[in-house]
The first five atom37 places (N, CA, C, CB, O) and aatype in JSON, in Angstrom:
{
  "aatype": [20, 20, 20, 20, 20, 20, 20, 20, 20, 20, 20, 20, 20, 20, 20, 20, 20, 20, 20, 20, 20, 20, 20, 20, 20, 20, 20, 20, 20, 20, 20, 20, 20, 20, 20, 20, 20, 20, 20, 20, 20, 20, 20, 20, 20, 20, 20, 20, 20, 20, 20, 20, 20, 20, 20, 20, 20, 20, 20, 20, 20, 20, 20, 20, 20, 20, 20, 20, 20, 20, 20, 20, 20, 20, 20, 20, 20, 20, 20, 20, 20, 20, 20, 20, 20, 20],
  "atom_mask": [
    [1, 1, 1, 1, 1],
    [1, 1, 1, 1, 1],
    [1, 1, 1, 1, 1],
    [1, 1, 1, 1, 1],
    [1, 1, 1, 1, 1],
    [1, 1, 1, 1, 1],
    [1, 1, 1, 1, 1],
    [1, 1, 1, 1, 1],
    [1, 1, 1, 1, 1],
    [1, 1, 1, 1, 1],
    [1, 1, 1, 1, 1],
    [1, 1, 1, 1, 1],
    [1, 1, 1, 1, 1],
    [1, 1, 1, 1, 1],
    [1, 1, 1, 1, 1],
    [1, 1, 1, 1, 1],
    [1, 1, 1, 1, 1],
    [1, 1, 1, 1, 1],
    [1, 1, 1, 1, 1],
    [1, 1, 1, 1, 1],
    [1, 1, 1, 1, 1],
    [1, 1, 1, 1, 1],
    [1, 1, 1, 1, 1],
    [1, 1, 1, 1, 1],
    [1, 1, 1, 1, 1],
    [1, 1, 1, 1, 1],
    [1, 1, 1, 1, 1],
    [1, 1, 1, 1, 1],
    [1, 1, 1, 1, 1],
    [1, 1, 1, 1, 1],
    [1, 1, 1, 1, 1],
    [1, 1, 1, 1, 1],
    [1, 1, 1, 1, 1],
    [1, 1, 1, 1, 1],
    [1, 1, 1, 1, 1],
    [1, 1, 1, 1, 1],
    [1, 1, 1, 1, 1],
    [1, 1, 1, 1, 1],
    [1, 1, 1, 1, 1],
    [1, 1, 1, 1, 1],
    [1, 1, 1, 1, 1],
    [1, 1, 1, 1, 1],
    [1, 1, 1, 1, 1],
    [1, 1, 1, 1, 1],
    [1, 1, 1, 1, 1],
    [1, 1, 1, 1, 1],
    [1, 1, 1, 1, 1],
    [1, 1, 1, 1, 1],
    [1, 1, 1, 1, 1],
    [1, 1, 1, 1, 1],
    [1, 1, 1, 1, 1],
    [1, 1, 1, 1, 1],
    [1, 1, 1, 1, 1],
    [1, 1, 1, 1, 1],
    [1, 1, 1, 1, 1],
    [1, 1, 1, 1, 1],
    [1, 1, 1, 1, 1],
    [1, 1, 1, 1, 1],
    [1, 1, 1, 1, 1],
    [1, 1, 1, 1, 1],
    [1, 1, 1, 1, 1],
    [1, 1, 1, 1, 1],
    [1, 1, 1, 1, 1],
    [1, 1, 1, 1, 1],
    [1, 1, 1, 1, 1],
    [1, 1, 1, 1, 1],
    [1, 1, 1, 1, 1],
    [1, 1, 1, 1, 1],
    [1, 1, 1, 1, 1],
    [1, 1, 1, 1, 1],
    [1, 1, 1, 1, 1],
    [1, 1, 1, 1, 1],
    [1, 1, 1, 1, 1],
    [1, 1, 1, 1, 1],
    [1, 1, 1, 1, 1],
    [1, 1, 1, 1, 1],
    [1, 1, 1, 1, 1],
    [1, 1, 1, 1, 1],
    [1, 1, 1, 1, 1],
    [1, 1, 1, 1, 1],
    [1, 1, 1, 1, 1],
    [1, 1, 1, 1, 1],
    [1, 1, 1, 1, 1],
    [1, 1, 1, 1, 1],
    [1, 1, 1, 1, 1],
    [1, 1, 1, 1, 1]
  ],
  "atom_positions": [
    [[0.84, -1.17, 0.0], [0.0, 0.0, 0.0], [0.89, 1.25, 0.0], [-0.96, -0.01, 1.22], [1.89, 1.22, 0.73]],
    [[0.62, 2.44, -0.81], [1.41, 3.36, -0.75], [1.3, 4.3, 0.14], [1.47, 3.77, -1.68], [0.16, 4.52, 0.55]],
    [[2.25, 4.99, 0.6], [2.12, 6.05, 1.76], [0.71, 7.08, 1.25], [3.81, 7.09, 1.9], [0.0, 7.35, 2.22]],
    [[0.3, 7.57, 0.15], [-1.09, 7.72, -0.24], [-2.17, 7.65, 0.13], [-1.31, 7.3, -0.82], [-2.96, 8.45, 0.64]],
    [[-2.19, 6.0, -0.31], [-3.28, 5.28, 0.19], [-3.4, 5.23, 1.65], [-3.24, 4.01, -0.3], [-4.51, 5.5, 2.09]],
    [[-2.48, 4.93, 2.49], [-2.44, 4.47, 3.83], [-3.06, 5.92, 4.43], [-0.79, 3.93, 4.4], [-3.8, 6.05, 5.4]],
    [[-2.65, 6.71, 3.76], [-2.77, 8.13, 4.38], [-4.24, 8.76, 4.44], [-1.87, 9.12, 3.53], [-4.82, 9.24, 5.41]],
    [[-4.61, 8.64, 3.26], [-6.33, 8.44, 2.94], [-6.99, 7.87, 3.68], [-6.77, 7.78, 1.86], [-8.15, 8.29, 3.69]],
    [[-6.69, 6.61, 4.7], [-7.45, 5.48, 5.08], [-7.1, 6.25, 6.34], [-7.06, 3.78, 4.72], [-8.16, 6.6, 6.86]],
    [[-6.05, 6.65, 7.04], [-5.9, 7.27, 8.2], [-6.91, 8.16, 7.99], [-4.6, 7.8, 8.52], [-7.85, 7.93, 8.75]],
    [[-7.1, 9.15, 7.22], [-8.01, 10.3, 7.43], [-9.2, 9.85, 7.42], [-7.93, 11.35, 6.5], [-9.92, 10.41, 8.24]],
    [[-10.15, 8.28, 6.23], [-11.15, 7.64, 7.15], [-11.23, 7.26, 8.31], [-11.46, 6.85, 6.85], [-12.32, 7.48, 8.84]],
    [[-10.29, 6.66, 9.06], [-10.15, 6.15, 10.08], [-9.96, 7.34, 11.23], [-9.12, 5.19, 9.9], [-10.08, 6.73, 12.29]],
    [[-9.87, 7.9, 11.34], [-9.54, 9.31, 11.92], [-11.37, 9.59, 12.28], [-8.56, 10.64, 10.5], [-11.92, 9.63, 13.38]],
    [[-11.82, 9.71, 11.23], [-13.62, 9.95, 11.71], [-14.48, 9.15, 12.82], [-14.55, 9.59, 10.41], [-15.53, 9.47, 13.38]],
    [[-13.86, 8.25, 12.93], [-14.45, 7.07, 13.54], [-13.32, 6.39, 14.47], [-14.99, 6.05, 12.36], [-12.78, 5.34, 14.11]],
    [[-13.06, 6.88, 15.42], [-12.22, 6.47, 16.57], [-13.56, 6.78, 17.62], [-10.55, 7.47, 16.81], [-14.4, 7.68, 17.56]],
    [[-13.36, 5.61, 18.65], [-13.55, 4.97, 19.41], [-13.61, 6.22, 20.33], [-12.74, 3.86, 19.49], [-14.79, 6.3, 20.67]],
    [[-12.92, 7.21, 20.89], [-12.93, 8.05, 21.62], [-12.19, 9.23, 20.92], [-12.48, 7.58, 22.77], [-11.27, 9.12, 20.12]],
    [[-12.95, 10.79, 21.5], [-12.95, 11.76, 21.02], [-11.01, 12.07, 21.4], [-14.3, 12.69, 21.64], [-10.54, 11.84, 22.52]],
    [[-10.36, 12.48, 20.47], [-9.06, 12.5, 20.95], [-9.49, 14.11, 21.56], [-7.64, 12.21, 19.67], [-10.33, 14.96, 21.23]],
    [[-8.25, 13.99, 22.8], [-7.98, 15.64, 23.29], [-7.48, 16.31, 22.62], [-7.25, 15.98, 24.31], [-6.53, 15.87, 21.97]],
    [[-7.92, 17.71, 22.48], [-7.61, 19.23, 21.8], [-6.24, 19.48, 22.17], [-8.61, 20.57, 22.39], [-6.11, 20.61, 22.64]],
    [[-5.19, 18.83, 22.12], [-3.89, 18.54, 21.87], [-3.6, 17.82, 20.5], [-3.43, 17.77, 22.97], [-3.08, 18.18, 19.45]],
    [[-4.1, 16.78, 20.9], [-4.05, 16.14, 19.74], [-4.62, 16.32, 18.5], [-4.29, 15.25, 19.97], [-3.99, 16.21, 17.45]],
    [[-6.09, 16.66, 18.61], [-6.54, 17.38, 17.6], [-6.01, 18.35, 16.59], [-7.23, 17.83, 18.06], [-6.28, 18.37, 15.39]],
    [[-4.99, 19.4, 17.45], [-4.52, 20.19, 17.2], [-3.36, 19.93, 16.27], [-4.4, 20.69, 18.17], [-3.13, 20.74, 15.37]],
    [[-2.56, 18.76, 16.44], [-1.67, 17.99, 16.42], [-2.26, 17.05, 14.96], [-1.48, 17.3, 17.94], [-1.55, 17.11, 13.96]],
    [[-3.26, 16.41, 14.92], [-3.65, 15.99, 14.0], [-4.02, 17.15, 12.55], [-4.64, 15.24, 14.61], [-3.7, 16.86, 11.4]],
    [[-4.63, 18.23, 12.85], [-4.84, 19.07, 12.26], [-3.64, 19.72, 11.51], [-5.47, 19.69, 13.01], [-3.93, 20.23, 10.43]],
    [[-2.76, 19.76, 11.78], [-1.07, 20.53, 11.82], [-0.71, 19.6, 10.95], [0.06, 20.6, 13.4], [-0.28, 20.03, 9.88]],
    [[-0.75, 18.05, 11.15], [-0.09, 17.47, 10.47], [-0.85, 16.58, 8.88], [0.51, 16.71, 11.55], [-0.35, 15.92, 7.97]],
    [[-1.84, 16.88, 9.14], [-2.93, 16.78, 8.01], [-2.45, 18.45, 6.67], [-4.98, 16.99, 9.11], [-2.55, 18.38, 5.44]],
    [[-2.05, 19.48, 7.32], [-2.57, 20.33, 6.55], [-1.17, 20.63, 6.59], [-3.77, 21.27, 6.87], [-0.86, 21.6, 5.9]],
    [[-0.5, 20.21, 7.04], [1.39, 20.15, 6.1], [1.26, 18.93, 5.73], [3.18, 20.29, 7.11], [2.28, 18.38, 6.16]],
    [[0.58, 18.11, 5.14], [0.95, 16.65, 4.32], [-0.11, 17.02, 2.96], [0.4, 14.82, 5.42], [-0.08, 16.19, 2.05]],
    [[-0.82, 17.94, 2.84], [-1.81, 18.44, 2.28], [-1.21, 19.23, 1.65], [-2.78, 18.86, 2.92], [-0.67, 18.89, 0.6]],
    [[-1.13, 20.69, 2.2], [-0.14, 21.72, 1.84], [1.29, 22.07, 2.16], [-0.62, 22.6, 2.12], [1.6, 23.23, 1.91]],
    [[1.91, 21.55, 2.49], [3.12, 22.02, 3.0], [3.1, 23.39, 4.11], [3.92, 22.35, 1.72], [2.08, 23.81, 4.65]],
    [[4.38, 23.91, 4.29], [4.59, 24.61, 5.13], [3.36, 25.85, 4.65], [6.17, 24.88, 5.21], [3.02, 26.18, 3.51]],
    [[2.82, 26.42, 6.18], [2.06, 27.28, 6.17], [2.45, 28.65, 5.36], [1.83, 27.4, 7.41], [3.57, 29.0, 4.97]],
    [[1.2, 29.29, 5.21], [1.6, 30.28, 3.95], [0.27, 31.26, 4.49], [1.51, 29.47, 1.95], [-0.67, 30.59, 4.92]],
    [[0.06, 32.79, 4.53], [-0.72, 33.81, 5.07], [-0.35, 33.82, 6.23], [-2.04, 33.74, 4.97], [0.45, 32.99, 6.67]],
    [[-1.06, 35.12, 7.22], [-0.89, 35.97, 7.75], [-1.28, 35.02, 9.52], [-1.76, 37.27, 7.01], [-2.3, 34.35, 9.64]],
    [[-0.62, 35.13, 10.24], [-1.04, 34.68, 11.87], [-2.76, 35.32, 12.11], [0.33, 35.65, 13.26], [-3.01, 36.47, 11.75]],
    [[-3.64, 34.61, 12.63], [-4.4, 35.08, 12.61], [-4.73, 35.66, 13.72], [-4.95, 34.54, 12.16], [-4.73, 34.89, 14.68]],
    [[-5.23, 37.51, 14.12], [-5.54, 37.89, 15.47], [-5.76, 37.35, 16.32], [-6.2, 38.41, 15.63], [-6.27, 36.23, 16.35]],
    [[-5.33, 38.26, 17.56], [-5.55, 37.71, 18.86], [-7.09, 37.19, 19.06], [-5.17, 38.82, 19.91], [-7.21, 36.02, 19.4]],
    [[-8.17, 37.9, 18.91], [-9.66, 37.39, 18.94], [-10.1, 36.66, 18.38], [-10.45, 37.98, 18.75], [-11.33, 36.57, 18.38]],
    [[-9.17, 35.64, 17.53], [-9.42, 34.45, 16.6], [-8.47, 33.14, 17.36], [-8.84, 34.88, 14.82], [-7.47, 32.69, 16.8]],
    [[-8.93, 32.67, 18.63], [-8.49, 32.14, 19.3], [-8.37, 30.75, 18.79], [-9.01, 32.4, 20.28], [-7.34, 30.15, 19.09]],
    [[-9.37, 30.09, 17.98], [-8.9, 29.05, 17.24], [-8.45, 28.93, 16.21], [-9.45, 28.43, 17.14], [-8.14, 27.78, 15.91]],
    [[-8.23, 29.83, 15.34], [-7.5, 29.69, 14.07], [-6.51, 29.88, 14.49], [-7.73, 30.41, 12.97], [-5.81, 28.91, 14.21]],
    [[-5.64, 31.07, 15.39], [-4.49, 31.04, 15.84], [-3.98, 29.55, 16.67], [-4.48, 32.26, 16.63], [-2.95, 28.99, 16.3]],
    [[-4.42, 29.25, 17.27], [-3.92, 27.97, 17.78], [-3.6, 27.05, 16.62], [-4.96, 27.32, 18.71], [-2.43, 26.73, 16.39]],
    [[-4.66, 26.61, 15.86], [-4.79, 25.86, 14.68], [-3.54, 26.03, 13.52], [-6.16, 26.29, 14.09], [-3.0, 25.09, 12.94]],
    [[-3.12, 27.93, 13.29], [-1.91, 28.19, 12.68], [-0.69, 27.93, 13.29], [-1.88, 29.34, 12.38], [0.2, 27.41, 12.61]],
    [[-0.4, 28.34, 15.07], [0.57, 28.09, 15.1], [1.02, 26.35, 15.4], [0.89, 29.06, 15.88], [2.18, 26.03, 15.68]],
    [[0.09, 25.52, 15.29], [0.1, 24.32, 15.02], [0.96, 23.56, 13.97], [-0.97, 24.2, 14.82], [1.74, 22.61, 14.1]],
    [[0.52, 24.34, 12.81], [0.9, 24.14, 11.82], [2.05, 25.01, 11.47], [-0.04, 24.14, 11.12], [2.6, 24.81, 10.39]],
    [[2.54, 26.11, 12.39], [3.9, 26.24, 11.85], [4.79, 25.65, 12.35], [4.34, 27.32, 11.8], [5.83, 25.3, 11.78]],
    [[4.55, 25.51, 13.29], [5.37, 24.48, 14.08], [6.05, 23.21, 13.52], [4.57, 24.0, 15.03], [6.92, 22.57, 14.09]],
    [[5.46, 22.95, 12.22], [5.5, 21.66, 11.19], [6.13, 22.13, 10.3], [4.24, 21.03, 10.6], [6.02, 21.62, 9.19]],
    [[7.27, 23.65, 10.59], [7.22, 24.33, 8.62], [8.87, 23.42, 8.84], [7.25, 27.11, 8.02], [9.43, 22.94, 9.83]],
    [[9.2, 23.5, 7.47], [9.97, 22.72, 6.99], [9.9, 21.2, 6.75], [10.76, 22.98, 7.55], [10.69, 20.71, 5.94]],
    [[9.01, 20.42, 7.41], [8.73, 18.89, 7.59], [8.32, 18.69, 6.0], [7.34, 18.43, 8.89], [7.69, 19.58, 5.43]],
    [[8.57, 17.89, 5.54], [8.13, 17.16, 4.1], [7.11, 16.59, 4.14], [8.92, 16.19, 3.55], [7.02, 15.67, 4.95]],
    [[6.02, 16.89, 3.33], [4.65, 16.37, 3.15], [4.51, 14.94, 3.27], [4.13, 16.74, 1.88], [3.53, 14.36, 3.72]],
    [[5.73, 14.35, 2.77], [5.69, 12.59, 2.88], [5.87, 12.11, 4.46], [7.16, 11.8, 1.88], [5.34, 11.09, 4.9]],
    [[6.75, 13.05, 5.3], [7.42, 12.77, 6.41], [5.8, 13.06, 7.4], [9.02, 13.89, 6.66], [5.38, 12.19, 8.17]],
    [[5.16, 14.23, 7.21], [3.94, 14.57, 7.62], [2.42, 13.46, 7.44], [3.84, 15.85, 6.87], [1.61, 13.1, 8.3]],
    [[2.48, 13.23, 6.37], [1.91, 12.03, 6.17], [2.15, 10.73, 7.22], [2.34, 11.73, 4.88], [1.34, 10.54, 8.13]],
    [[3.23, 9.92, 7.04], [3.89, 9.18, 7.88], [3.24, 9.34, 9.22], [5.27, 9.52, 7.86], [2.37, 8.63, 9.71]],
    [[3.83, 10.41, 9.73], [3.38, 10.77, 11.0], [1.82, 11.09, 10.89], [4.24, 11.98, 11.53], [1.12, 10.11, 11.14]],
    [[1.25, 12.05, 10.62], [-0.31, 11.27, 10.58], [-0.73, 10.09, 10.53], [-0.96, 11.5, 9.7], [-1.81, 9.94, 11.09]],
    [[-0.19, 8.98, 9.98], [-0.51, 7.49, 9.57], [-0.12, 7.12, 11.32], [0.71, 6.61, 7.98], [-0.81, 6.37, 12.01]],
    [[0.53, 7.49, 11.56], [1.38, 6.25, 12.85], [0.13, 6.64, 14.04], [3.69, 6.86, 13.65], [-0.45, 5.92, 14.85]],
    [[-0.03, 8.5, 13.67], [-0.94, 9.17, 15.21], [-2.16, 8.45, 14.92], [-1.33, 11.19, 15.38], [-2.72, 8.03, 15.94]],
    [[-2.97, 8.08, 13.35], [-3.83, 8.04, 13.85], [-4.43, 6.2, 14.17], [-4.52, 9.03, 13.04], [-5.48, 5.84, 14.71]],
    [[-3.17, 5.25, 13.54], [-2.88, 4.07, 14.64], [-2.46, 4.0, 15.8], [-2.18, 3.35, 14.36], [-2.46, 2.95, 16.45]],
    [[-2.16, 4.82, 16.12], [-1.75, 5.22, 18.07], [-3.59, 5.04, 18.57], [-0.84, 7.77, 18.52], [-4.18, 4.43, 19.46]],
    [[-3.87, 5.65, 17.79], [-5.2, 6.31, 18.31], [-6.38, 5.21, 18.53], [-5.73, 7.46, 17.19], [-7.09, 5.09, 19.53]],
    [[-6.43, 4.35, 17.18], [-7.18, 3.35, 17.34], [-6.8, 2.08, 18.05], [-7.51, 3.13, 16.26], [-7.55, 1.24, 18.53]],
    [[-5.49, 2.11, 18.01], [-5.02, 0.64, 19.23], [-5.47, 1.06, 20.86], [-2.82, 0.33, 19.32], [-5.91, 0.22, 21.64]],
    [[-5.26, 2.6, 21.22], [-5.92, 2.89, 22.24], [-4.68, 3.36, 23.01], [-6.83, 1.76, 22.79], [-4.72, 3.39, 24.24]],
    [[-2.97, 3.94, 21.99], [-2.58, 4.27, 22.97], [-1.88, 5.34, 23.59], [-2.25, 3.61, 23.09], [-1.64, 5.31, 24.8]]
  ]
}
């Protein structure tokens, strides 16, 4: 199966876990979905009164330089962490 495919099936599998992951992880999943998607972040930090998009951005910069394949990967592994339960 190609890192692709596997990656696709994580993001089904991702909908349907067993328990709601914590807003860490979420955050964390989100970051690493949208640098395996898009690469390193690109626009403006978003204001202070935009309390979740800013979290959500600096999430994802936190990921800048990582390679979309390497990002992938790591999405694939978090979101089998997730369903083994651990």
């Amino acid at each position: 199966m190609t890192l692709q495919t596997q990656f696709e099936q994580a993001l089904a599998d991702s909908k349907n876990l067993d328990d709601r992951p914590d807003n860490m992880t979420l955050l964390k999943m989100y970051a690493l979905y949208k640098q395996a998607s898009n690469g390193d972040v690109d626009g403006a930090r978003p204001g202070f009164t935009d309390l979740v998009g800013r979290a959500k951005w600096d999430a994802w910069d936190a990921l800048k330089g990582i390679a979309q394949e390497q990002a992938m990967r790591q999405y694939v592994d978090l979101v089998a962490d997730l369903k083994s339960g651990i």
